[in-house]
Short mmCIF file of the C-alpha atoms (twelve columns), coordinates in Angstrom:
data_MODEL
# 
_entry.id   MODEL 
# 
loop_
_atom_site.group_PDB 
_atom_site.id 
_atom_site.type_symbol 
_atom_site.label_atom_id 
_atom_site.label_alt_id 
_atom_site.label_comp_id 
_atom_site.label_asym_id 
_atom_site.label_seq_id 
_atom_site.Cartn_x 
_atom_site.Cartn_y 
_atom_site.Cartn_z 
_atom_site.pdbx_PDB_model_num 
ATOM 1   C CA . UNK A 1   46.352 68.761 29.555  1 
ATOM 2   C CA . UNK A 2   49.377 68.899 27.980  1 
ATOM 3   C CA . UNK A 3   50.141 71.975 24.964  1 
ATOM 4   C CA . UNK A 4   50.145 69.459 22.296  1 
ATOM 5   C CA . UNK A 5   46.950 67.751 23.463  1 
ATOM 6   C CA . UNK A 6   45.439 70.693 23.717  1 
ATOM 7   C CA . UNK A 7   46.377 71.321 19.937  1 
ATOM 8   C CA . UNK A 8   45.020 68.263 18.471  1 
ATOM 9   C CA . UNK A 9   41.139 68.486 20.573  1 
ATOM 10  C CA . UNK A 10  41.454 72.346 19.091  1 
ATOM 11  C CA . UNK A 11  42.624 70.673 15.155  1 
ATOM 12  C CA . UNK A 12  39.832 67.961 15.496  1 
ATOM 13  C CA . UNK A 13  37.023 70.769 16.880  1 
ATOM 14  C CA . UNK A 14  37.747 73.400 13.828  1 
ATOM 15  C CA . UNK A 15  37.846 70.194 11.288  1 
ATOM 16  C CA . UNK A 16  34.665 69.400 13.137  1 
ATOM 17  C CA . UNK A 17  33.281 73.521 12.983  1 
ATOM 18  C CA . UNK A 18  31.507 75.376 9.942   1 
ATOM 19  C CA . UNK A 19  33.872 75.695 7.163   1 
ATOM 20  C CA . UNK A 20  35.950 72.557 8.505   1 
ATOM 21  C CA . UNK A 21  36.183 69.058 6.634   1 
ATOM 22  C CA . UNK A 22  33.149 68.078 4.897   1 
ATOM 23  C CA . UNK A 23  34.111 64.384 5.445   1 
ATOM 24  C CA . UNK A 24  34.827 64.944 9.644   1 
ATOM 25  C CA . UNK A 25  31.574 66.784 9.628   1 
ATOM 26  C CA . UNK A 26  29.478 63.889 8.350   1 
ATOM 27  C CA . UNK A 27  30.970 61.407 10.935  1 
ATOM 28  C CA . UNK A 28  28.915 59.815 13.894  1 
ATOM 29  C CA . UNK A 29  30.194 57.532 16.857  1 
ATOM 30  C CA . UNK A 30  28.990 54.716 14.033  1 
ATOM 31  C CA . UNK A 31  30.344 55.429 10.952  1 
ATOM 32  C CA . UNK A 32  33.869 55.706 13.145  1 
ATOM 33  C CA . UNK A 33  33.742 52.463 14.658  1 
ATOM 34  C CA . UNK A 34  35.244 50.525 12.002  1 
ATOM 35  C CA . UNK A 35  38.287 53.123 12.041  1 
ATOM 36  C CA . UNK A 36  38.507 52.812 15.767  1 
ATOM 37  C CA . UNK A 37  38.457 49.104 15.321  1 
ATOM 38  C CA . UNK A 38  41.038 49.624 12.124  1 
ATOM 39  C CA . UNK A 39  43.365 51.887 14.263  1 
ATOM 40  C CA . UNK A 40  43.434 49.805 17.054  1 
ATOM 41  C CA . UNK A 41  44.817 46.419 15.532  1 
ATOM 42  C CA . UNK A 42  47.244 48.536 13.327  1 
ATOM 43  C CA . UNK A 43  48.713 49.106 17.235  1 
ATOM 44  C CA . UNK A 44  48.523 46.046 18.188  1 
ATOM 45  C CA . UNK A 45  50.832 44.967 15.119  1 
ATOM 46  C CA . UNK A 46  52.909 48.082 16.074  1 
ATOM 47  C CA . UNK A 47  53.270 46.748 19.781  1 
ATOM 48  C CA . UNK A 48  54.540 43.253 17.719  1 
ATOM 49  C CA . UNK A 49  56.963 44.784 15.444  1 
ATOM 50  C CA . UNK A 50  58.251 47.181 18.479  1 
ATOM 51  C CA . UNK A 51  58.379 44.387 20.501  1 
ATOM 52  C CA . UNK A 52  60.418 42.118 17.748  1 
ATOM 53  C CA . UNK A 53  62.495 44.992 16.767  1 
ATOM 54  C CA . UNK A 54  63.065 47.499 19.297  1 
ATOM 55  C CA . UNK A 55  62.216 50.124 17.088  1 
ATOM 56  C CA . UNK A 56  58.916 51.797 18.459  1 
ATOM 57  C CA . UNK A 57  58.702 54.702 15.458  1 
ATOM 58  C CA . UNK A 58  55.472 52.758 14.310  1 
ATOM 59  C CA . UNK A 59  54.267 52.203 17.736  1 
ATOM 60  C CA . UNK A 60  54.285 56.318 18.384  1 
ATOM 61  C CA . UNK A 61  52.706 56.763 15.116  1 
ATOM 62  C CA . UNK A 62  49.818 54.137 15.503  1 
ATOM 63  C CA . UNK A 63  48.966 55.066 18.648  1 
ATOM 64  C CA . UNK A 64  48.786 58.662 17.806  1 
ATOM 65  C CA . UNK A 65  45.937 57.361 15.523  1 
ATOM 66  C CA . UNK A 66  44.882 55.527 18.199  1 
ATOM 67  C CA . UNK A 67  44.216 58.640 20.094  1 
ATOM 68  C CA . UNK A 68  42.970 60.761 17.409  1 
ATOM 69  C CA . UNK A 69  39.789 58.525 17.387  1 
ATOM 70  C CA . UNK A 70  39.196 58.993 20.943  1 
ATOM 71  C CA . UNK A 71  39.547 62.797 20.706  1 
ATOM 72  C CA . UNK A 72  37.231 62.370 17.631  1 
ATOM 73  C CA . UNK A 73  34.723 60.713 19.130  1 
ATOM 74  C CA . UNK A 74  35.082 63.056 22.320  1 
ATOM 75  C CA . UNK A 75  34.234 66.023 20.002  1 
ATOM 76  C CA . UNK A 76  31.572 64.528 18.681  1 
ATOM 77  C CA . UNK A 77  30.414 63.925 22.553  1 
ATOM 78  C CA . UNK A 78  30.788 67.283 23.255  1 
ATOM 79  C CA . UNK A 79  28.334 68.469 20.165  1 
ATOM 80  C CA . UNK A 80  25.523 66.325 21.136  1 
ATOM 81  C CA . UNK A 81  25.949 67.050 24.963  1 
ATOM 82  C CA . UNK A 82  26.661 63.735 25.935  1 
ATOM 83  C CA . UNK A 83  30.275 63.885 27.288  1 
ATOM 84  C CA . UNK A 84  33.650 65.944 26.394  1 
ATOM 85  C CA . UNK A 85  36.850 64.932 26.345  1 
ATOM 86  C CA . UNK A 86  37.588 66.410 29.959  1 
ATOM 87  C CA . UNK A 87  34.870 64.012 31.538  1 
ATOM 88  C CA . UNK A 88  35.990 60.729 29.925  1 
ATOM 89  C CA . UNK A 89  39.977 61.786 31.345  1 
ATOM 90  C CA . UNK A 90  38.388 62.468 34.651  1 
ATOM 91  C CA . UNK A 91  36.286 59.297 34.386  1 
ATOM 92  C CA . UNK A 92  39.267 56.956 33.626  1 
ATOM 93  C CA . UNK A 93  41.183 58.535 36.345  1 
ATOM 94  C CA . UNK A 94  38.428 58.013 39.100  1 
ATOM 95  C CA . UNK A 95  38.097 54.655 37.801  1 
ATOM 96  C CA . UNK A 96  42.320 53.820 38.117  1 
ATOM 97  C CA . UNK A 97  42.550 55.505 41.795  1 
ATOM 98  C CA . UNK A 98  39.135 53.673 42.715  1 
ATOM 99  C CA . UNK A 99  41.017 49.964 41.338  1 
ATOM 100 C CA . UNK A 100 44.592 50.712 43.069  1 
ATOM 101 C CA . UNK A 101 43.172 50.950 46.719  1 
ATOM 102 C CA . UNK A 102 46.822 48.901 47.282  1 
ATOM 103 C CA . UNK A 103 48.452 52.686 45.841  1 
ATOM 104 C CA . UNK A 104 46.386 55.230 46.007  1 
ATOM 105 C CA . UNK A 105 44.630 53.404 49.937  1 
ATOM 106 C CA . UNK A 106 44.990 51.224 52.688  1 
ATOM 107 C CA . UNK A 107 44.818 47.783 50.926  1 
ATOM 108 C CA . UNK A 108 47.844 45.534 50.965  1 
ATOM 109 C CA . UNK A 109 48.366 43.704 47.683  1 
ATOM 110 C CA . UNK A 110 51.546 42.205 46.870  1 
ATOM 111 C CA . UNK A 111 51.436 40.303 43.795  1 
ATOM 112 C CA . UNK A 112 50.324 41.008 40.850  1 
ATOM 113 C CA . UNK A 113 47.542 38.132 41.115  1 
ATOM 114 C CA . UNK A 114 46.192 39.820 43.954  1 
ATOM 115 C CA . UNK A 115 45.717 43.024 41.934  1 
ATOM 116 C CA . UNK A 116 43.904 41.473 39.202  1 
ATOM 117 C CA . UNK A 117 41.616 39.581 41.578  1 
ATOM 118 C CA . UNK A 118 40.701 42.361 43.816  1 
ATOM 119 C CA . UNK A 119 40.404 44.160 40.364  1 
ATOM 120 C CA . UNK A 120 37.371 41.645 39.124  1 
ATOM 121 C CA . UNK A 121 35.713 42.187 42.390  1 
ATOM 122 C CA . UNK A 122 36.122 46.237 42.832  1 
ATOM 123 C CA . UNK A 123 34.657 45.594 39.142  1 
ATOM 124 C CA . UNK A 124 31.950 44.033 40.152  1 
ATOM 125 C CA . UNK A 125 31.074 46.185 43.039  1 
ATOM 126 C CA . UNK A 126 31.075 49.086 40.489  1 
ATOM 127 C CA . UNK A 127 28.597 47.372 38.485  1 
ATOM 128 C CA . UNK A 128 26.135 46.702 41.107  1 
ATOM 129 C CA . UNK A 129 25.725 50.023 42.072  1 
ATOM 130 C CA . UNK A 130 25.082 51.024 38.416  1 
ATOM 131 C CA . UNK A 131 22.734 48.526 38.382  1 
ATOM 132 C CA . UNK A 132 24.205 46.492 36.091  1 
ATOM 133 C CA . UNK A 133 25.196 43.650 37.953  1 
ATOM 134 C CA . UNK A 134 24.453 40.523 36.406  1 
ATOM 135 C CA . UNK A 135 20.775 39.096 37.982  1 
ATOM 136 C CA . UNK A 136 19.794 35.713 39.251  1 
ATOM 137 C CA . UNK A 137 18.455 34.576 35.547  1 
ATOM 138 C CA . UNK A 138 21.880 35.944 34.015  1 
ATOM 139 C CA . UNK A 139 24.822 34.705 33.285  1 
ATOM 140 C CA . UNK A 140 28.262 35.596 34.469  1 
ATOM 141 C CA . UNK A 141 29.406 35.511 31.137  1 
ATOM 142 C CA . UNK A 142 26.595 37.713 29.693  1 
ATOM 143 C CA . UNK A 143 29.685 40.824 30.818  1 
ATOM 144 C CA . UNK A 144 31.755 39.187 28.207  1 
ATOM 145 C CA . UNK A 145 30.942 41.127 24.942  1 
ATOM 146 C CA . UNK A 146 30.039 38.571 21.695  1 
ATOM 147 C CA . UNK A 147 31.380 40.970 19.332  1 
ATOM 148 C CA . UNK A 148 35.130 40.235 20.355  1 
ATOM 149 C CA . UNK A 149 37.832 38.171 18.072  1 
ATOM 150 C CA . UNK A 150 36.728 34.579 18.471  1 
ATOM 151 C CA . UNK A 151 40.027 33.800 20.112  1 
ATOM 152 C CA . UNK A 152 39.791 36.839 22.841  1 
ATOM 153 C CA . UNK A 153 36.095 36.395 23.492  1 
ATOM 154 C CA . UNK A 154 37.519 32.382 24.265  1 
ATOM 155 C CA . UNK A 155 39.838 33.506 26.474  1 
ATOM 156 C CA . UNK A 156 37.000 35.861 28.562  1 
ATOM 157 C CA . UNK A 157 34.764 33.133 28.748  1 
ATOM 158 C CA . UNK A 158 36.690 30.102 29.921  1 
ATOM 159 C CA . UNK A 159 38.919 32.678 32.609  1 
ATOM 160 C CA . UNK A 160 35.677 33.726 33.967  1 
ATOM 161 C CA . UNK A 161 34.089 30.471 34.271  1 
ATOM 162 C CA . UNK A 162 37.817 29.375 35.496  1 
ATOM 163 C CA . UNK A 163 37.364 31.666 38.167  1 
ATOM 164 C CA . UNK A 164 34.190 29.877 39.746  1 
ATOM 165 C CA . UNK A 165 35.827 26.852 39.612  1 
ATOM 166 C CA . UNK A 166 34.589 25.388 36.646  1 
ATOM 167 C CA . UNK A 167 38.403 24.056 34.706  1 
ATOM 168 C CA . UNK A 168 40.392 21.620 34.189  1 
ATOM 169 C CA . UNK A 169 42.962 20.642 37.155  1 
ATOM 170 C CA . UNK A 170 46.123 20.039 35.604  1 
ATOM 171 C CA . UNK A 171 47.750 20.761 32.194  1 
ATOM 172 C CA . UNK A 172 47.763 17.255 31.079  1 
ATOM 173 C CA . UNK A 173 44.022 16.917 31.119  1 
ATOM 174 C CA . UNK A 174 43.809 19.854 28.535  1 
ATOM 175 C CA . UNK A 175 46.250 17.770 26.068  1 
ATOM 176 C CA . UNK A 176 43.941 15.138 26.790  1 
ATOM 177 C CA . UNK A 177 41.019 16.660 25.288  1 
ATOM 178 C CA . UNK A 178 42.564 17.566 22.683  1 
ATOM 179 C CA . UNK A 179 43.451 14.404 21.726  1 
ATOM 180 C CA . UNK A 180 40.147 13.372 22.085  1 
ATOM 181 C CA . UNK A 181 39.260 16.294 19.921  1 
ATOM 182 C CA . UNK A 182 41.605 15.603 17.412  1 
ATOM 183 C CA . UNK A 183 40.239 12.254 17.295  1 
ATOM 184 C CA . UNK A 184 37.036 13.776 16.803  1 
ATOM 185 C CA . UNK A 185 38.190 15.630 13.829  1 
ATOM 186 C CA . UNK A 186 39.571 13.179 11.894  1 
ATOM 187 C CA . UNK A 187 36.350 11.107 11.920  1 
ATOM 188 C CA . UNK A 188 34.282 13.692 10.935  1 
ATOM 189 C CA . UNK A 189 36.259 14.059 7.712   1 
ATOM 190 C CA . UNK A 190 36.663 10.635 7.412   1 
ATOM 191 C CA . UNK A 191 32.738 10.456 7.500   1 
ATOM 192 C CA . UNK A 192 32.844 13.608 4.829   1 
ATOM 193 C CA . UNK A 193 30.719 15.672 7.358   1 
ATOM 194 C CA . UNK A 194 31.511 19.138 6.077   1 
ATOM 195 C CA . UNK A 195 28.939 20.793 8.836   1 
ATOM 196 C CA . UNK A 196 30.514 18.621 12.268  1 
ATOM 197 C CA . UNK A 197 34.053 19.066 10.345  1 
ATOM 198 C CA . UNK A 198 33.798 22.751 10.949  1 
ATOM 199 C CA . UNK A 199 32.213 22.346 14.821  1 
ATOM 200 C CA . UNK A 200 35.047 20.078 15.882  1 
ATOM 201 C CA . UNK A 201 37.444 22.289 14.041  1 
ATOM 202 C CA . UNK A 202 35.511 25.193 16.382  1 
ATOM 203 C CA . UNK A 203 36.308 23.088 19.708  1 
ATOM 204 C CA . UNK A 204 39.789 22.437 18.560  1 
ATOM 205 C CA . UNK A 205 40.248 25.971 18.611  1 
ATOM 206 C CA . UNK A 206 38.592 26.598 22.001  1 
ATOM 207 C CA . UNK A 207 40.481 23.725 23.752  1 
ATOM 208 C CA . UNK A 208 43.492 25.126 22.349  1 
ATOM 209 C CA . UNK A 209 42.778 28.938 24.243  1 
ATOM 210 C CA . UNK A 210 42.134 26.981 27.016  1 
ATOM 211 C CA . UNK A 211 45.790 25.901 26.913  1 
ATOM 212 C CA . UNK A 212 47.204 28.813 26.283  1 
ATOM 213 C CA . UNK A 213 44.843 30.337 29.491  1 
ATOM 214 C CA . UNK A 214 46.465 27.819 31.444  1 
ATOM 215 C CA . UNK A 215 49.627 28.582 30.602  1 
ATOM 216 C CA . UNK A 216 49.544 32.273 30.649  1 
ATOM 217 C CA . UNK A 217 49.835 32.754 26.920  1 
ATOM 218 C CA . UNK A 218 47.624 35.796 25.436  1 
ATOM 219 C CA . UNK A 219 46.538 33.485 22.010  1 
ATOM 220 C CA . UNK A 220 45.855 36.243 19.762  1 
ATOM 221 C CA . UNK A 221 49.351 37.500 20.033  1 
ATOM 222 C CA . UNK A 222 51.013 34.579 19.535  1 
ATOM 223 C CA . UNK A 223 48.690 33.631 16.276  1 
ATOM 224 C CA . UNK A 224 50.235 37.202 15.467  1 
ATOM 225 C CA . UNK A 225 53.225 36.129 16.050  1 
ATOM 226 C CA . UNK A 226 53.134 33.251 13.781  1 
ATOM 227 C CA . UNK A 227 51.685 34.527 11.262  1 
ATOM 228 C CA . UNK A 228 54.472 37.459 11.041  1 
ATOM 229 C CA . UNK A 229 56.588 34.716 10.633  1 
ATOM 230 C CA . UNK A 230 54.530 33.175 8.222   1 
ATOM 231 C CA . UNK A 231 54.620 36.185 6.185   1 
ATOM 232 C CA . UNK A 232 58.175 36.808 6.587   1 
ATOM 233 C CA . UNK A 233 59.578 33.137 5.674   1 
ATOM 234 C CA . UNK A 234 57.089 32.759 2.327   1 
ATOM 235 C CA . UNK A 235 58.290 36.415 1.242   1 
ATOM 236 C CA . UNK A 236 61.459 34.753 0.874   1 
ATOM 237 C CA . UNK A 237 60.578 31.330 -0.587  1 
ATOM 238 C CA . UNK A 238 58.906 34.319 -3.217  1 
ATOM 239 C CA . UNK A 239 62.035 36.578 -3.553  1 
ATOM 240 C CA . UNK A 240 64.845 33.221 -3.695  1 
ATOM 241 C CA . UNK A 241 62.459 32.023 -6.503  1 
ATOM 242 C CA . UNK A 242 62.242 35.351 -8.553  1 
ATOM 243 C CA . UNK A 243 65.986 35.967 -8.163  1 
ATOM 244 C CA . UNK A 244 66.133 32.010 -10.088 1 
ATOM 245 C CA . UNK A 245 63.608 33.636 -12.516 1 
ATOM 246 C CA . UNK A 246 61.012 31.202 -10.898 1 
ATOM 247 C CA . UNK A 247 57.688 32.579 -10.114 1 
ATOM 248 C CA . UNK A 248 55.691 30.912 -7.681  1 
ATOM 249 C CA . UNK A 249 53.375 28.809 -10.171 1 
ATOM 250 C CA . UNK A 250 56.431 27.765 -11.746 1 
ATOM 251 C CA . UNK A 251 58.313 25.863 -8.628  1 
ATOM 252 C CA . UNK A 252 57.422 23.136 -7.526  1 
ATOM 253 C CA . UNK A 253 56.981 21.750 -4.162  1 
ATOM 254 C CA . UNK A 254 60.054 20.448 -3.171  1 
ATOM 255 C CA . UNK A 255 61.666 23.540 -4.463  1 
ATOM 256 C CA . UNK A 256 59.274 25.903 -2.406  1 
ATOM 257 C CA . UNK A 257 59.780 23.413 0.856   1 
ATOM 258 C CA . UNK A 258 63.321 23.771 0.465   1 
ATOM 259 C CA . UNK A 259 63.681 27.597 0.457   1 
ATOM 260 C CA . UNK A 260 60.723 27.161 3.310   1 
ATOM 261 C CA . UNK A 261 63.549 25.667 5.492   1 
ATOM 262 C CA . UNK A 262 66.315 27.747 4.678   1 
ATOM 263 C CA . UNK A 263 64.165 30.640 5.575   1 
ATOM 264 C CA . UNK A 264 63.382 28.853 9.003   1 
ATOM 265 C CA . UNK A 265 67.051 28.242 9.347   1 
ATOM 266 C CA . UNK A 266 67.898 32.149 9.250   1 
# 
C-alpha cells in the first residue's frame, strides 16, 4: 500500500480507537450504509460533471469519499474479526487475475464482448463452488439484487434473461410495444384508473430500458443526463425572470416557455 493509504486506514483506526470520535465509534456496517449509498451517487454525478466538463476536481474529491467508506467499513471488519482491509485488496485482486484468464492466462479473447461473456460464466463457475449457484427451483434472476434503482435492477433482469434467449429480435419490435404500451396508457386514464395508470406507466418504463439495453445505452445515466439539463435550462428560465423582476409565480406560461427555448438554444 501506498504512504498515503496507509495514512488514511491509520486516521480512520485512531478515530475508530479509545479517545477517538464518539460519532465513528458508534458506527456499524448498518448505520453506514446509507452514507455508502450517499457517497456513491455523489460519484456518479461527479463522473457526469467530469465527463461534461473535463474538469475531474469533484471526481478526485468524491471518490476519495468513496473510499473512505470502504476503509471505514474495513476497520470496522477488522474489530469484529471478520475481515481487514488487506484481505478484501487481496480478495479483489484474486478475483480480477481469476476473470482476465485472456491477460493474466492462456485464453484468447479479442473483443470486448468476449470478455464480458466469458466474465458471466467464470462468474458463475465461482458461484457454484461457493455453493451458491442458483438451484433447479431458482431463478436465474434471483442473482439480480431487488434493492437496486428501478431502472438498473431493469436493465439486470431483461440482459440476463436476454442472454438465454428470451428478447426481442430486432429494434423495431421494441418501438412496437411501446406503442402498444402507450396505447395502453392512454386508456387507462381515459378510463380514470389511477391503480392500472401507474402499472402501465411501470411497463412504459421497463420497455423503455429494454431499448436502451438494445441499444447499448446505460439508462440511469442518461436520465442523469437529462435531468442535469433539466436543472440547468429552468435555472435560467428562474434567473432571466428575476433579472425582469419576475419571480416564477408571477410569469406566465408563455413567458417561462419562451426563456425555456432560449435556454435550449444556448
Amino acid at each position: 500500500m501506498s504512504k498515503a493509504f496507509d495514512e488514511l486506514v491509520a486516521v480512520m483506526e485512531r478515530l475508530r480507537a479509545p479517545g477517538g470520535c464518539p460519532w465513528d465509534n458508534e458506527q456499524t456496517y448498518g448505520s453506514l450504509a446509507r452514507y455508502l449509498l450517499e457517497e456513491a451517487y455523489e460519484t456518479f454525478d461527479a463522473i457526469q460533471e467530469a465527463e461534461e466538463t473535463g474538469d475531474t476536481t469533484h471526481l478526485r474529491e468524491e471518490l476519495g469519499d468513496l473510499l473512505l467508506q470502504v476503509v471505514f467499513h474495513s476497520t470496522i471488519g477488522k474489530e469484529r474479526g471478520d475481515f481487514t482491509i488487506d484481505s478484501v485488496a487481496e480478495e479483489v485482486t484474486r478475483k480480477l487475475v481469476l476473470r482476465h484468464p485472456h491477460v493474466f492466462g492462456d485464453a484468447k479473447l479479442e473483443r470486448a464482448q468476449d470478455v464480458l461473456d466469458n466474465w458471466d460464466k467464470l462468474k458463475a463457475n465461482e458461484r457454484a463452488a461457493s455453493g451458491k449457484a442458483e438451484t433447479v427451483s431458482g431463478s436465474i434472476l434471483d442473482a439480480v439484487p431487488v434493492h437496486f434503482p428501478a431502472l438498473i435492477e431493469a436493465l439486470k433482469l431483461t440482459s440476463k434473461a436476454a442472454k438465454k434467449g428470451f428478447d426481442w429480435k430486432e429494434v423495431d419490435d421494441i418501438f412496437e410495444k411501446l406503442d402498444e404500451e402507450v396505447g395502453e396508457l392512454r386508456k387507462a386514464i381515459r378510463n380514470k384508473d389511477t391503480e392500472n395508470t401507474a402499472e402501465e406507466i411501470g411497463d412504459l418504463l421497463f420497455v423503455i430500458a429494454n431499448l436502451a439495453r438494445r441499444l447499448e445505452v446505460e439508462p440511469e445515466t442518461a436520465l442523469k443526463q437529462t435531468n442535469r439539463k433539466f436543472r440547468q435550462r429552468f435555472a435560467y428560465v428562474e434567473e432571466a425572470l428575476s433579472a425582469d423582476g419576475k419571480t416564477l409565480e408571477e410569469a406566465s406560461l408563455e413567458e417561462m416557455d419562451d426563456l425555456w427555448n432560449e435556454a435550449k438554444a444556448i
